[in-house]
C-alpha positions, -999 to +999 in steps of 0.1 A: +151+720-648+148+709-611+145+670-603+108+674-600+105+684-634+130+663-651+111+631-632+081+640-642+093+648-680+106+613-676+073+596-664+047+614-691+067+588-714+050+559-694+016+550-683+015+564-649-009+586-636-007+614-607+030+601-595+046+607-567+081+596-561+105+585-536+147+588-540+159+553-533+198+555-544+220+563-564+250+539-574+252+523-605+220+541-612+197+564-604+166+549-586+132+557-576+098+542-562+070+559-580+036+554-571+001+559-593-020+582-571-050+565-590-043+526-590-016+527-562+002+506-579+043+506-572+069+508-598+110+513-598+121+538-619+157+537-630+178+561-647+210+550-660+234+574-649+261+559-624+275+576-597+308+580-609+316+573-652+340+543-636+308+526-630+299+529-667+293+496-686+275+475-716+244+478-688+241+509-698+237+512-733+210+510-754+211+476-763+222+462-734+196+475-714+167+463-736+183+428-736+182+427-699+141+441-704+136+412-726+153+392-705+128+396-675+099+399-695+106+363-713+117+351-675+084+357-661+060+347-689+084+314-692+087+306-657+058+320-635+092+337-613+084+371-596+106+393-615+104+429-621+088+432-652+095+460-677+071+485-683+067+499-717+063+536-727+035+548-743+048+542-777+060+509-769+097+513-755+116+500-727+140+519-729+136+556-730+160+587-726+165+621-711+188+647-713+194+659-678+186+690-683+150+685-690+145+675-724+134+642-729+137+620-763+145+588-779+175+596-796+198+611-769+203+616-736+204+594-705+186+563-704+155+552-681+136+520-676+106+513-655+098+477-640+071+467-621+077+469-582+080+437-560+066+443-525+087+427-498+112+435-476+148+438-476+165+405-460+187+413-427+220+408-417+226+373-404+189+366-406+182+333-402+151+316-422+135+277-422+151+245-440+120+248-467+120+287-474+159+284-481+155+253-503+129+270-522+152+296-526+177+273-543+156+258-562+141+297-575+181+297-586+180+266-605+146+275-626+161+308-635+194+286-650+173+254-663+158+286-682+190+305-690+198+272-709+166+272-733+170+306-740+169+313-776+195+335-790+214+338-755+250+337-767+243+367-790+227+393-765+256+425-758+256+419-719+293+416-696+308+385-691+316+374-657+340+350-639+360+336-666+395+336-670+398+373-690+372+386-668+391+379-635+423+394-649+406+423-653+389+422-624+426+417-604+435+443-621+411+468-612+417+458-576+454+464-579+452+498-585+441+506-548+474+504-541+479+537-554+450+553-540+460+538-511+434+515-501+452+484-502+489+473-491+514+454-513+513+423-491+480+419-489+477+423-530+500+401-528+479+373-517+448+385-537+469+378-568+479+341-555+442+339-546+434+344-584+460+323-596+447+291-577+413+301-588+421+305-624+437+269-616+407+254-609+384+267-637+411+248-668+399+217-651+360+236-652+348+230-686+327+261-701+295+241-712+259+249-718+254+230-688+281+250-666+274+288-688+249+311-696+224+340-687+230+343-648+219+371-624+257+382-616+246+396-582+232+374-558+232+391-523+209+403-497+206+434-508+191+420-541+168+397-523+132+403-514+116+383-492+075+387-495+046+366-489+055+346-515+084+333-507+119+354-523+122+369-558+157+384-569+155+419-581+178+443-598+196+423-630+211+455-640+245+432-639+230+408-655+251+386-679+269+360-694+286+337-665+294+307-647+262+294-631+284+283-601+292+322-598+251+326-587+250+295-569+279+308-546+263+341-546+233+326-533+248+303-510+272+338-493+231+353-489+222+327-460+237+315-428+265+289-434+246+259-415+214+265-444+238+259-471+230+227-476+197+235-481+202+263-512+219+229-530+192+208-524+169+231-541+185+235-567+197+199-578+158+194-574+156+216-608+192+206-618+197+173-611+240+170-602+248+208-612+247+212-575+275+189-571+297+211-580+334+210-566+328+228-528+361+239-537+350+253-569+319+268-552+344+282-525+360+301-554+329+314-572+324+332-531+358+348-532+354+357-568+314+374-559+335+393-529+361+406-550+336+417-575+322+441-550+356+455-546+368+456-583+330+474-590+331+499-562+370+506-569+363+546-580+337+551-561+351+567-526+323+561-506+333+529-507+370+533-502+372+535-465+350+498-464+373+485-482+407+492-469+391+485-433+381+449-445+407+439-469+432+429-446+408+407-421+394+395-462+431+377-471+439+370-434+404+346-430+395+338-461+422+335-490+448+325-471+428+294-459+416+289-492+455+290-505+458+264-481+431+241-490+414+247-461+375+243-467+356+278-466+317+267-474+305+266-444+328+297-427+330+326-455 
């Protein structure tokens, strides 16, 4: 069956009438804007099918996926935040499956989700935004966590883990083995495993609390950051998981200039009350962490490959060798 068919096998499971449908991406899933030719109302359709089995995760599965779907359904209702909200199939699911070649089912197959589409616009490179809109962005961060901490049944849900000690040495390790693809060199892997080291340092003195961990986005950046009318919403928690709330706080400080910084911790000690006073040099480490998450995700896929041995040696040079060295990175990375 040809993609036409197999999307529109796909969308006969869901409440959407006369679609037509528009190829977004494909990288840790396959993703489309589908439009009802009778209501005109947007959604995101996503098929779970990374770009390269590498990619594969607990985000993927069954249950992982309709945690993150109950996740943003209970987020919205508890919150008033503009999240994309799942969208259930005619029978009630959230998540649904297809077999790529055309036969669609609940039992087997490839999963797909639908959420409700956000309209906004992508944020821009080095785009620069006012005192207020920035601190309400921080303090969008801080409901989302003040939330994450209510959350009944939270510790149970079957999502990744992110930033902790296991987590990182996995994540080195991934990283590592670009030496033999030959992305990275020995020297500067050398200083990306000091880098974790010093950072692994700093988290024993970081006590894991249900003030300090929990339910966190897990990929703050400006690609997943709408600005609209509004104000911003976050979109795509297809990483979302079990973390550090530091690790989105530093996320969502990396997303603005370095002089509005300030402003992303006022907001959110305005929900939070002293969890923005987090060690800087804490913070600092949660940045370095977020950046080498990009590289330990995108490790097998090759369209990435020639970003990443490009940057890596400017990365260690400017940023984790300063960091080594106590040298303050806030307000420079």
């Amino acid at each position: 069956m040809n993609e036409k068919g197999l999307l529109s096998g796909i969308l006969a499971a869901y409440p959407v009438r006369e679609p037509s449908v528009q190829f977004i991406r494909h990288n840790e899933n396959m993703t489309y804007r589908v439009t009802d030719g009778t209501t005109a109302q947007s959604y995101l359709l996503r098929i779970h099918k990374p770009v390269t089995d590498k990619l594969y995760g607990l985000q993927h599965t069954r249950e992982g996926l309709h945690a993150e779907m109950q996740w943003l359904a209970d987020l919205g209702a508890g919150t008033g935040m503009r999240v994309q909200k799942p969208v259930a199939s005619h029978t009630g699911e959230w998540v649904t499956s297809v077999n790529l070649s055309g036969e669609s089912g609940s039992q087997s197959g490839v999963f797909c989700t639908l959420l409700e589409w956000i309209e906004g616009r992508d944020v821009g490179h080095g785009e620069s935004f006012s005192r207020e809109r920035v601190r309400e962005l921080g303090r969008q961060l801080g409901i989302m966590h003040m939330f994450s901490q209510t959350y009944a049944g939270a510790a149970e849900l079957n999502r990744p883990r992110y930033a902790d000690v296991e987590q990182n040495e996995e994540m080195l390790a991934r990283i590592r083995s670009g030496l033999s693809m030959g992305l990275f060199s020995e020297k500067d892997l050398e200083i990306v495993g000091l880098t974790f080291t010093r950072i692994a340092d700093k988290l024993e003195r970081h006590s894991r609390s249900g003030s300090t961990w929990g339910l966190i986005h897990a990929d703050i950046n400006k690609g997943n950051l709408i600005a609209t009318e509004h104000g911003f919403s976050f979109i795509d928690f297809c990483l979302f998981g079990h973390g550090y709330y530091g690790y989105d706080l530093a996320g969502c400080a990396l997303t603005v200039k370095a002089e509005s910084r300030d402003s992303v911790l006022e907001g959110y000690s305005l929900i939070r009350p002293g969890a923005a006073g987090e060690r800087l040099d804490l913070l600092e480490g949660f940045m370095l962490l977020s950046i080498f998450g990009f590289y330990s995700f995108h490790i097998h896929n090759p369209d990435k490959h020639p970003w990443m041995k490009e940057r890596m040696p400017a990365f260690c040079k400017n940023y984790c060798v300063p960091f080594l060295e106590d040298r303050s990175l806030f307000y420079t990375l």
